[in-house]
N, CA, C and O atoms as a GROMACS GRO file, in nm:
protein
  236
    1UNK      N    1   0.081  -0.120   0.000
    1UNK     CA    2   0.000   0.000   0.000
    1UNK      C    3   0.086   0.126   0.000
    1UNK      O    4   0.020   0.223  -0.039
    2UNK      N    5   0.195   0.151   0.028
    2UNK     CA    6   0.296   0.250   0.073
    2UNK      C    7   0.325   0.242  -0.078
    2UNK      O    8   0.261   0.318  -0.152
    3UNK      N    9   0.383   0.187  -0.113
    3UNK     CA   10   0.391   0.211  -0.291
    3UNK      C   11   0.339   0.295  -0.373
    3UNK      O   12   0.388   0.390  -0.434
    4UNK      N   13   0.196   0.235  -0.369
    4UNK     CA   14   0.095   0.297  -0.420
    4UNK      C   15   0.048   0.446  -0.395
    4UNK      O   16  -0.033   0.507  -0.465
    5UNK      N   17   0.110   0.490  -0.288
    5UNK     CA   18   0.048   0.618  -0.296
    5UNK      C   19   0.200   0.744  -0.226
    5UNK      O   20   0.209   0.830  -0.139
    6UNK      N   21   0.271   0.697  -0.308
    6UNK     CA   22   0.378   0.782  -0.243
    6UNK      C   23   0.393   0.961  -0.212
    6UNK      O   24   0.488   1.019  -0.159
    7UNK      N   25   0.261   1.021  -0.267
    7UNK     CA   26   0.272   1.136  -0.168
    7UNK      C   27   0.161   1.127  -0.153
    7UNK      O   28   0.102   1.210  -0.222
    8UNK      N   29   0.113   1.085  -0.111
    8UNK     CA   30  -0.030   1.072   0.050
    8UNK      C   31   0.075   1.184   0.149
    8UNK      O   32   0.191   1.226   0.155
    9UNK      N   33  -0.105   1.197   0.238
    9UNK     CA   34  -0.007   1.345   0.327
    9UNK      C   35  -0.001   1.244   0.445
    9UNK      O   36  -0.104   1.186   0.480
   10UNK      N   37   0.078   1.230   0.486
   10UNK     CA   38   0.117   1.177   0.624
   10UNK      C   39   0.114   1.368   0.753
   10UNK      O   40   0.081   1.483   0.722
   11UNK      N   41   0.158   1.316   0.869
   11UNK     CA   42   0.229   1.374   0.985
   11UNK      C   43   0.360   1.325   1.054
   11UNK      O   44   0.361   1.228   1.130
   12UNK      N   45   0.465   1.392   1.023
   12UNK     CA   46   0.636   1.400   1.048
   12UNK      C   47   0.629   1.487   1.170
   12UNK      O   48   0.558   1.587   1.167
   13UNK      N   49   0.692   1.459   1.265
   13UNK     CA   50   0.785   1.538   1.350
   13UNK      C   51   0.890   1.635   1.281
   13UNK      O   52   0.964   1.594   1.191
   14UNK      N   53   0.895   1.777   1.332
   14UNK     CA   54   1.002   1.853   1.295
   14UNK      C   55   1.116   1.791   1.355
   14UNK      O   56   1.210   1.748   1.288
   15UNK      N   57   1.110   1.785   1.477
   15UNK     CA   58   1.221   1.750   1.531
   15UNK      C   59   1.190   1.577   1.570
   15UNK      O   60   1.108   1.546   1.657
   16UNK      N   61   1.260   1.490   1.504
   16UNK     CA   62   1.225   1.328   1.514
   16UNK      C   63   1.189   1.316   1.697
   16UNK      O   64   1.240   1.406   1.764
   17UNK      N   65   1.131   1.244   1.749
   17UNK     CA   66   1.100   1.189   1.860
   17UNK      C   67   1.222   1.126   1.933
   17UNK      O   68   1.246   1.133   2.054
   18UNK      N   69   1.306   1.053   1.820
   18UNK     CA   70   1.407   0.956   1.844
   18UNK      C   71   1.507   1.094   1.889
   18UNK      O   72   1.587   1.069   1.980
   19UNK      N   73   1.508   1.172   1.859
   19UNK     CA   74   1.572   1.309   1.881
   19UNK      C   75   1.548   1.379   1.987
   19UNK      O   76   1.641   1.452   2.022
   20UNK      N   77   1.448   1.381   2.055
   20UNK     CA   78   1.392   1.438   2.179
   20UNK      C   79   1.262   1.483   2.161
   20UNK      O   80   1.180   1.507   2.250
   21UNK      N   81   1.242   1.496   2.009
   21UNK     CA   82   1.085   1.579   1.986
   21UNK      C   83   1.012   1.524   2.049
   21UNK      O   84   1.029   1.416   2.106
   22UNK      N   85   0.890   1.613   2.048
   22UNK     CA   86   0.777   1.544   2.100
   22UNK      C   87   0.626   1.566   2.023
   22UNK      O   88   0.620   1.611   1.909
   23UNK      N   89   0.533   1.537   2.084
   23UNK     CA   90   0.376   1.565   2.008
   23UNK      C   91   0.321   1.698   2.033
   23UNK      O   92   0.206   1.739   2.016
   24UNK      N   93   0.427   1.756   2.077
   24UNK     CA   94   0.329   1.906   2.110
   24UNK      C   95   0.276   1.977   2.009
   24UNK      O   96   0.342   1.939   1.913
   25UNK      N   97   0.176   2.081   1.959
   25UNK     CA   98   0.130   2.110   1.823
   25UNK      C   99   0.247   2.217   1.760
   25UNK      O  100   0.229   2.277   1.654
   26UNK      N  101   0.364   2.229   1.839
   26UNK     CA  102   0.438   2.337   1.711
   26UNK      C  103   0.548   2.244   1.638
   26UNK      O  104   0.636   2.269   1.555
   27UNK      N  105   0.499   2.110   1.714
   27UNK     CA  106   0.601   1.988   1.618
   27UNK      C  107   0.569   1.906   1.495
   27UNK      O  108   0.640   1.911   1.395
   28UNK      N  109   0.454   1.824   1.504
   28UNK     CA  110   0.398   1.776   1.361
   28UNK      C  111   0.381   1.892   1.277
   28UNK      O  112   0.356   2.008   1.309
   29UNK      N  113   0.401   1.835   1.156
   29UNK     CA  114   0.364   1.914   1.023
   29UNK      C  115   0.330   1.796   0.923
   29UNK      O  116   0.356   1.677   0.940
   30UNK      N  117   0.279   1.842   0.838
   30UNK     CA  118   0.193   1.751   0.736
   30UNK      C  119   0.344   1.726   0.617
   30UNK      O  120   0.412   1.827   0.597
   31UNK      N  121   0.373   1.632   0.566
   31UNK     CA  122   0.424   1.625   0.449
   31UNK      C  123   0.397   1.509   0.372
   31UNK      O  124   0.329   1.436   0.444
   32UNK      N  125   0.418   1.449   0.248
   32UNK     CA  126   0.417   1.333   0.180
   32UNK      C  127   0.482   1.247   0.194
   32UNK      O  128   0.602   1.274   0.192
   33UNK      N  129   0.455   1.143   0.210
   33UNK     CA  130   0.506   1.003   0.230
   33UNK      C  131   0.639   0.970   0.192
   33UNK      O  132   0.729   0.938   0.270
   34UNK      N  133   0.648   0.979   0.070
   34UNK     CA  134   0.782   0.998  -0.010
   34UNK      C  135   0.910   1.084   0.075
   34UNK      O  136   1.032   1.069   0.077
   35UNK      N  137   0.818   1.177   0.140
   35UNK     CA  138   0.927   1.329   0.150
   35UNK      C  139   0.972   1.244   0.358
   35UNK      O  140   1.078   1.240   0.419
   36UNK      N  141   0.871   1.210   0.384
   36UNK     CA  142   0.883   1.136   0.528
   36UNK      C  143   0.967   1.009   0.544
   36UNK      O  144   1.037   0.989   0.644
   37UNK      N  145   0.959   0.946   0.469
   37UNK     CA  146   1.020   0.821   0.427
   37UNK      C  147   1.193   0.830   0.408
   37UNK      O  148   1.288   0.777   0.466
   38UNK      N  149   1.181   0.914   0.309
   38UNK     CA  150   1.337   0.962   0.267
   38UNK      C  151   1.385   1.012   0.344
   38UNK      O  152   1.491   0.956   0.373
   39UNK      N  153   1.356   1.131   0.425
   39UNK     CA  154   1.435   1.200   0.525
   39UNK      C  155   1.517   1.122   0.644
   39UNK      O  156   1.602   1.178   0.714
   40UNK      N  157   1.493   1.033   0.653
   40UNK     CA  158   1.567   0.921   0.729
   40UNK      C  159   1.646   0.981   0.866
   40UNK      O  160   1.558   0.972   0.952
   41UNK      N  161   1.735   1.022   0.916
   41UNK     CA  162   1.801   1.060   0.998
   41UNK      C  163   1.830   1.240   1.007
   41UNK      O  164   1.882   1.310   1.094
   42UNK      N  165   1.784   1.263   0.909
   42UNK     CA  166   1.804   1.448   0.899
   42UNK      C  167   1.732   1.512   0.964
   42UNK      O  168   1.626   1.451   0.952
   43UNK      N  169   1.714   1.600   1.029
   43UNK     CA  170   1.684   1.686   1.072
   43UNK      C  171   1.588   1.711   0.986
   43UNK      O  172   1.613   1.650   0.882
   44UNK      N  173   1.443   1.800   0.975
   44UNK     CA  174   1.398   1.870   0.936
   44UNK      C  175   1.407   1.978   0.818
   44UNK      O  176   1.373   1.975   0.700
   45UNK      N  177   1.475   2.086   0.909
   45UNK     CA  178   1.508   2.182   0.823
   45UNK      C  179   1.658   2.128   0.696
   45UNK      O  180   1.664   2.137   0.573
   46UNK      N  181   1.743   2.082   0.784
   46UNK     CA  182   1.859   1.988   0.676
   46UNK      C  183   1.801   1.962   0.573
   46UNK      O  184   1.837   2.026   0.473
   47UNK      N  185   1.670   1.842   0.556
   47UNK     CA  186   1.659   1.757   0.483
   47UNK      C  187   1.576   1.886   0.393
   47UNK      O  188   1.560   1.856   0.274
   48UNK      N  189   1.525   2.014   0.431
   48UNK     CA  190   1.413   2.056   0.336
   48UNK      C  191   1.550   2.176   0.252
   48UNK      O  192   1.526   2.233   0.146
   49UNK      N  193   1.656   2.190   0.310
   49UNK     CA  194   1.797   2.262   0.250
   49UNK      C  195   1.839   2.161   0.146
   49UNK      O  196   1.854   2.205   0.032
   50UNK      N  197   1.864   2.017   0.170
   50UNK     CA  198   1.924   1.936   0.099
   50UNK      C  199   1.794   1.927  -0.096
   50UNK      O  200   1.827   1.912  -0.214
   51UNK      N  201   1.696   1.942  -0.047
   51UNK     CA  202   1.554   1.885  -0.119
   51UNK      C  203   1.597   2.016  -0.245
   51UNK      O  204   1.629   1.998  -0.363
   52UNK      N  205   1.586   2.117  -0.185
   52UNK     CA  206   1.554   2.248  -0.229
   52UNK      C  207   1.708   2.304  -0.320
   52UNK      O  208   1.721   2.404  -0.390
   53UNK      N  209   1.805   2.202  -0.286
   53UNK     CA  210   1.932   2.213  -0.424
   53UNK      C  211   2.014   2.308  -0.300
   53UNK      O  212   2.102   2.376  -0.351
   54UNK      N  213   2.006   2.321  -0.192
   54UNK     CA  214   2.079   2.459  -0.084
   54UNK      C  215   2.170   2.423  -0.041
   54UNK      O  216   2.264   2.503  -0.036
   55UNK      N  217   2.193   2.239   0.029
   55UNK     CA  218   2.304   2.176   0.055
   55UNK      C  219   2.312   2.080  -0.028
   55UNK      O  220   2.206   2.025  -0.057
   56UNK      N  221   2.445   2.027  -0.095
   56UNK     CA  222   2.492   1.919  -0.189
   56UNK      C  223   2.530   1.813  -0.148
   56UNK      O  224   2.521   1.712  -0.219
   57UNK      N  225   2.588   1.809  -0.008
   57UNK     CA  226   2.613   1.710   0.091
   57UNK      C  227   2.545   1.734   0.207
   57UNK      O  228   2.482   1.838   0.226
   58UNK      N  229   2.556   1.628   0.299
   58UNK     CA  230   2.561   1.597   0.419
   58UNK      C  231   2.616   1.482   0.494
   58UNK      O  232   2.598   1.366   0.454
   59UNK      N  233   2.695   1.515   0.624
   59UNK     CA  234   2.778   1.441   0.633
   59UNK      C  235   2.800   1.395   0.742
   59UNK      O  236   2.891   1.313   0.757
   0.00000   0.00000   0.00000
């Protein structure tokens, strides 16, 4: 099913949970599946610098 619909809007943590975030409302934000999935270990803002052509690496 995850296949099939790769930007469905999910809810991401800005700051991952595994990170300290938490559920408070200035933390979820809505993004696509695809865009949630991929971000894997980045940070937030990193991963939306890396997306957007701003950083070329990360390291």
């Amino acid at each position: 099913m995850r296949k099939e619909r790769p930007y469905a809007a999910t809810i991401e943590h800005l700051q991952r949970r595994a990170d300290g975030g938490s559920n408070r409302p200035d933390n979820p934000a809505m993004a696509c599946r695809q865009c949630g999935d991929s971000r894997q270990e980045l940070d937030w803002l990193t991963y939306r610098s890396v997306k957007q052509g701003e950083i070329h690496e990360v390291r």
